[in-house]
C-alpha positions as CSV (number, residue, x, y, z in Angstrom):
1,X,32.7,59.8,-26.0
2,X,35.4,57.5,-27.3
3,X,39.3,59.3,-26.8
4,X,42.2,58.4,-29.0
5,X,43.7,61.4,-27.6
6,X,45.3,63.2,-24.2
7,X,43.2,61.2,-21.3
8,X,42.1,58.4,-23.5
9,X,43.2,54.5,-22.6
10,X,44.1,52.0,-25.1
11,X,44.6,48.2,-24.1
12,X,46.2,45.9,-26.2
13,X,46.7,42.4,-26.1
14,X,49.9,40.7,-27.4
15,X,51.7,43.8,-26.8
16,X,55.1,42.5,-26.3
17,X,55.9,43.0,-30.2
18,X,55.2,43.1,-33.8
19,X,51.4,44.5,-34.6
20,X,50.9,44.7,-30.9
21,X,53.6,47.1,-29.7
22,X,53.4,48.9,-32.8
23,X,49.2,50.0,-31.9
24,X,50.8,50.3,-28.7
25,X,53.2,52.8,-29.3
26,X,51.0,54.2,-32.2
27,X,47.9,55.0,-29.9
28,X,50.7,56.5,-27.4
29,X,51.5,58.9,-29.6
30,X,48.4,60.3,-29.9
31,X,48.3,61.2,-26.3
32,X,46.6,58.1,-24.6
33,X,47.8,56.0,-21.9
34,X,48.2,52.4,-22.6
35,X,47.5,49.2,-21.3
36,X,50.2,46.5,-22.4
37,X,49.5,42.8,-21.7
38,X,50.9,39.5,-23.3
39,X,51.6,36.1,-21.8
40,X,55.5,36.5,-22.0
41,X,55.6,39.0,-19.1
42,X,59.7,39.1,-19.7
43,X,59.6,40.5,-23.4
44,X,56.7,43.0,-22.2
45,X,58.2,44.0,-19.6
46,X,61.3,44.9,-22.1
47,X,58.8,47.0,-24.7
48,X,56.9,48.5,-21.8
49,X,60.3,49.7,-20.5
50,X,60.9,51.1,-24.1
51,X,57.8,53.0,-24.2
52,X,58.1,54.3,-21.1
53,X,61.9,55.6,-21.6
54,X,60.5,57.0,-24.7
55,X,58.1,59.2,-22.5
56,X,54.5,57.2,-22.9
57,X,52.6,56.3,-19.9
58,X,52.0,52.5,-20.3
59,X,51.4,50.2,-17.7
60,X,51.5,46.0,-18.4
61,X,50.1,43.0,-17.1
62,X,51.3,39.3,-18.2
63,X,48.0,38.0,-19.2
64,X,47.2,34.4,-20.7
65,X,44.4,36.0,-23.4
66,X,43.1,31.8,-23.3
67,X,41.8,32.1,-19.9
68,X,38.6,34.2,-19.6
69,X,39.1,35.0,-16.1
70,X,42.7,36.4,-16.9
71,X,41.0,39.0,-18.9
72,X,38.1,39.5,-16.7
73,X,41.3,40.5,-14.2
74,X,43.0,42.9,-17.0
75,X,39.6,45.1,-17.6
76,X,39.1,45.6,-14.1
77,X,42.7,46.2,-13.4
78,X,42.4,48.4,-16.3
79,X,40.0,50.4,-15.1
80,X,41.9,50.6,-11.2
81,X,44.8,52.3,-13.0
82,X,43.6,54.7,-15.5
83,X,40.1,54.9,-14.8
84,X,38.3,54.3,-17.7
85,X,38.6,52.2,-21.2
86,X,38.2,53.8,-24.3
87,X,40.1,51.3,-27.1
88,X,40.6,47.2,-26.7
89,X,42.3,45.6,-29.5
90,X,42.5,42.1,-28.9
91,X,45.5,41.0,-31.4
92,X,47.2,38.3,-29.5
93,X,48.3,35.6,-32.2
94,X,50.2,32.4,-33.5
95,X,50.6,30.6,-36.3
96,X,51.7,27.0,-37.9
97,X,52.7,26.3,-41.0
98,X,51.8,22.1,-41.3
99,X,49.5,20.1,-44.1
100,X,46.0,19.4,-42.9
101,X,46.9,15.5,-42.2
102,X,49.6,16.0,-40.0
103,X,48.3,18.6,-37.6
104,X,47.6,17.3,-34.4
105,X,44.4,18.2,-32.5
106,X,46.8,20.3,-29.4
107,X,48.0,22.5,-32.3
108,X,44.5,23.0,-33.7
109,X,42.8,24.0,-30.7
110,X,45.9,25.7,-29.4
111,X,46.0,28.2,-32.7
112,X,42.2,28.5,-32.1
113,X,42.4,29.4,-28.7
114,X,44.4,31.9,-29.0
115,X,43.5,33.5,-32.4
116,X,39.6,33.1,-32.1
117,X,38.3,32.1,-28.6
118,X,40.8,34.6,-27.0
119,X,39.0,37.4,-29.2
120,X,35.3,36.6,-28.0
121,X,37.0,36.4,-24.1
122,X,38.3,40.3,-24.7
123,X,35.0,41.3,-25.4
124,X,33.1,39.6,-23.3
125,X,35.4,40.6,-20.4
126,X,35.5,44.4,-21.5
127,X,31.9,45.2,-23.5
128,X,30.3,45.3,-20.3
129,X,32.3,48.1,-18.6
130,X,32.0,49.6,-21.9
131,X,28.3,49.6,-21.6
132,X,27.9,51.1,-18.6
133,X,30.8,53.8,-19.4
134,X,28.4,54.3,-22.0
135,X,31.6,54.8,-24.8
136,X,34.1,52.9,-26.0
137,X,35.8,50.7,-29.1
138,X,36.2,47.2,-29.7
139,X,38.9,45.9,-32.1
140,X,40.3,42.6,-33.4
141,X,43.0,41.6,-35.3
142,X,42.4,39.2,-38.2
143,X,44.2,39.0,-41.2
144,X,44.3,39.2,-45.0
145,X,43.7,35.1,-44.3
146,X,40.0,36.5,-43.3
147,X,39.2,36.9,-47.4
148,X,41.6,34.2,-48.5
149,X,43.6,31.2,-47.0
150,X,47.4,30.2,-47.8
151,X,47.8,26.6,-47.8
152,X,49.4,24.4,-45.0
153,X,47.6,27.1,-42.6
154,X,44.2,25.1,-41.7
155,X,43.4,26.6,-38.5
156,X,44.8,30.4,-38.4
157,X,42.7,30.8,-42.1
158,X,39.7,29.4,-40.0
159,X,40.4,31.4,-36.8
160,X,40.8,34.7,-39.0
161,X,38.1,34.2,-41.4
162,X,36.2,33.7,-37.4
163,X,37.3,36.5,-35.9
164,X,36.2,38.7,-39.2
165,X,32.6,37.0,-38.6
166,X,32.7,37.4,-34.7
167,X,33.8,41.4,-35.6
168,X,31.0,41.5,-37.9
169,X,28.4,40.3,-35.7
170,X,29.5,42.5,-32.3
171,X,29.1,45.3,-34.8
172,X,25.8,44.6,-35.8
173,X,24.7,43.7,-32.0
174,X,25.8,47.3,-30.9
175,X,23.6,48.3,-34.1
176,X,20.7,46.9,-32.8
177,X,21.4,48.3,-29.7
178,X,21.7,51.6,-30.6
179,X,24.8,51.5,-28.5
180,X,27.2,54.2,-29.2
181,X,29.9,51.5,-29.2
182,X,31.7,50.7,-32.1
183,X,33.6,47.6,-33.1
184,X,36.1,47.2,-36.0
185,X,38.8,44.4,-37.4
186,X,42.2,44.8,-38.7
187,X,43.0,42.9,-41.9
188,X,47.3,42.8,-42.0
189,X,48.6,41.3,-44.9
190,X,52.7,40.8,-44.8
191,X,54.0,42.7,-42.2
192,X,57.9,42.3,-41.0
193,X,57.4,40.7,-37.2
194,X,58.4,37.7,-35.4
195,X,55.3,35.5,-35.9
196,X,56.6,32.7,-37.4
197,X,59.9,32.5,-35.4
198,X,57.3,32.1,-32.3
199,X,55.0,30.0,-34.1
200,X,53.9,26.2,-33.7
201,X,55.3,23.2,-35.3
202,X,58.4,21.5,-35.3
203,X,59.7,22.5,-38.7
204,X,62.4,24.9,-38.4
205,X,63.3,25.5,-42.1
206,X,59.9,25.8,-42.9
207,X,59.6,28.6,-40.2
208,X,62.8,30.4,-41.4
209,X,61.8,30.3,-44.8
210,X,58.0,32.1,-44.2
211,X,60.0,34.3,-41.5
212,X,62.0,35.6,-44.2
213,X,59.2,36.1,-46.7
214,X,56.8,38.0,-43.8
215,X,60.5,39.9,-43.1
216,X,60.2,41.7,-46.3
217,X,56.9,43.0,-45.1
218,X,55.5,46.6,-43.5
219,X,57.2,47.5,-40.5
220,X,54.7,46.8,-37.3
221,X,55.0,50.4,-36.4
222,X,53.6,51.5,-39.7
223,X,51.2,49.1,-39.5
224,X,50.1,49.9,-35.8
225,X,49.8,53.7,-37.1
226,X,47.0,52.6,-39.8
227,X,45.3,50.2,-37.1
228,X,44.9,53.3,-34.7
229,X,43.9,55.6,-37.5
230,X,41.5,53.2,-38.9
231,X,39.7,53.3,-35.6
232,X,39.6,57.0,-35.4
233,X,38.2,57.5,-38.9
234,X,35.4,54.9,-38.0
235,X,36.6,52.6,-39.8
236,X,35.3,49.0,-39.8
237,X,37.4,46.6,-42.3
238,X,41.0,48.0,-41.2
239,X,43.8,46.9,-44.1
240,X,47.2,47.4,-44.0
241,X,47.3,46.6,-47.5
242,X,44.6,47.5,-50.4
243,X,46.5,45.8,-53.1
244,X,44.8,42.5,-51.5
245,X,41.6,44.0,-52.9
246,X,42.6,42.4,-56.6
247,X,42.9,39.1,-55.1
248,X,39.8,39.4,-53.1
249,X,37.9,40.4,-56.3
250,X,39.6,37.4,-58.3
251,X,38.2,35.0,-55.7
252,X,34.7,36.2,-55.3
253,X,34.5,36.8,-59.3
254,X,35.0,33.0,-59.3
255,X,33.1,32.3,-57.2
256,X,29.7,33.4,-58.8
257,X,31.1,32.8,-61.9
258,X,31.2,29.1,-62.0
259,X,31.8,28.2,-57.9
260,X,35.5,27.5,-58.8
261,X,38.7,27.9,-56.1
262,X,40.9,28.8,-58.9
263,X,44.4,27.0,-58.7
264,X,46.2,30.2,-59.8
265,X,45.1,32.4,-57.4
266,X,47.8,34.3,-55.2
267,X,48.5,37.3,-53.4
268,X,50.5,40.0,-55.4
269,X,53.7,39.4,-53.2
270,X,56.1,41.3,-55.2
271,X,53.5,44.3,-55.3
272,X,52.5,44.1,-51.5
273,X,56.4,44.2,-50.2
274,X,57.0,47.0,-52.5
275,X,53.8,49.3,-51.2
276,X,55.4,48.1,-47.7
């Protein structure tokens, strides 16, 4: 059986901060050791350090989350050090912030990469041990961009709305299995990390400005407890933030009403920074 407890193992990816260290630390304090990995192996070995001196057992590997074999390497090494692998919650991300016609193609396929591709890697490189543990949890991290794209973000809304379909689809192959592996996706909507300061592009106001909006957000460590709870209840759609739902409903209202993208749509910022 699954464990999000004592003797449990967690591994999660992009683990050096933000959403990352906060599932770290949150699935920590329930007891479980933890797997760390990101691909700056400075900054996680500076939060694995923290965890650690805060009394959690976490061990950490720098891990490129583009390169299949690199996470071929972290299950199995994942298994040498703890034995088993209960949790994998493949959140590594990046962002840009540019207009459609001057994105280049490396900044396309490098957000894709990362934010889509890497998520199908994780569970192709972990499912099977899963299978033959005969338990386990598979988990993604998408975004409130899964249900509705901000402009000027071309490929994260398409990487998040694909890692919400790629979710939905492991789900239903377990189904059909009759595995008793589950799967799940977490569905942030503002929360207060570094993204944008590590993001693509070469604007820099344009990256401080978003930085400061996304600043006002949840605190990651908040937002790492509801990720970790989510999985326990069974959850499948994981959100951070339920006042999305009204902008959800707007958009799919419109869209059987007449087919429309309706111009005014918007998140309720005001509202979503004040239930942070």
């Amino acid at each position: 059986m699954m464990n999000l407890g004592p003797g449990g193992v967690a591994v999660v990816t992009g683990a050096a901060g933000g959403i990352g260290l906060g599932m770290c630390r949150a699935a920590a304090a329930r007891g479980m050791a933890v797997m760390m990995s990101d691909v700056d192996v400075d900054r996680l070995a500076k939060a694995a350090e923290t965890l650690q001196a805060e009394g959690f057992q976490v061990a950490y590997r720098a891990v490129d989350v583009t390169d299949p074999a690199a996470l071929e390497v972290l299950a199995s090494d994942t298994v040498a050090e703890f034995g088993r692998v209960d949790v994998v919650c493949n959140n590594a991300g990046i962002t840009l912030v540019t207009p459609i016609h001057e994105l280049s193609l490396d900044d396309w396929h490098r957000v894709i990469d990362i934010d889509l591709n890497a998520v199908f890697y994780g569970v192709r490189a972990f499912l099977p041990i899963m299978l033959e543990q005969g338990f386990g949890h598979l988990n993604a991290t998408a975004s409130a961009n899964a249900w509705r794209g901000d402009p000027m973000q071309a490929p994260y809304n398409v990487a998040k709305h694909g890692v919400a379909a790629l979710m939905e689809s492991v789900a239903l192959d377990l189904r059909e299995m009759d595995s008793s592996i589950t799967a799940s996706v977490l569905n942030p909507g503002p929360i207060a990390t570094d993204l944008m300061l590590r993001s693509l592009g070469d604007d820099d106001e344009v990256r401080t400005e978003v930085h400061g909006l996304l600043n006002a957000g949840m605190d990651p460590n908040k937002a790492g407890v509801i990720a970790i709870d989510g999985i326990a209840e069974g959850r499948f759609w994981i959100f951070t933030h339920p006042l999305i739902f009204g902008t959800i409903r707007d958009r799919m209202d419109a869209a059987m009403a007449d087919g429309s993208l309706p111009p005014e749509l918007d998140w309720p910022w005001e509202e979503l920074f004040a239930s942070s």
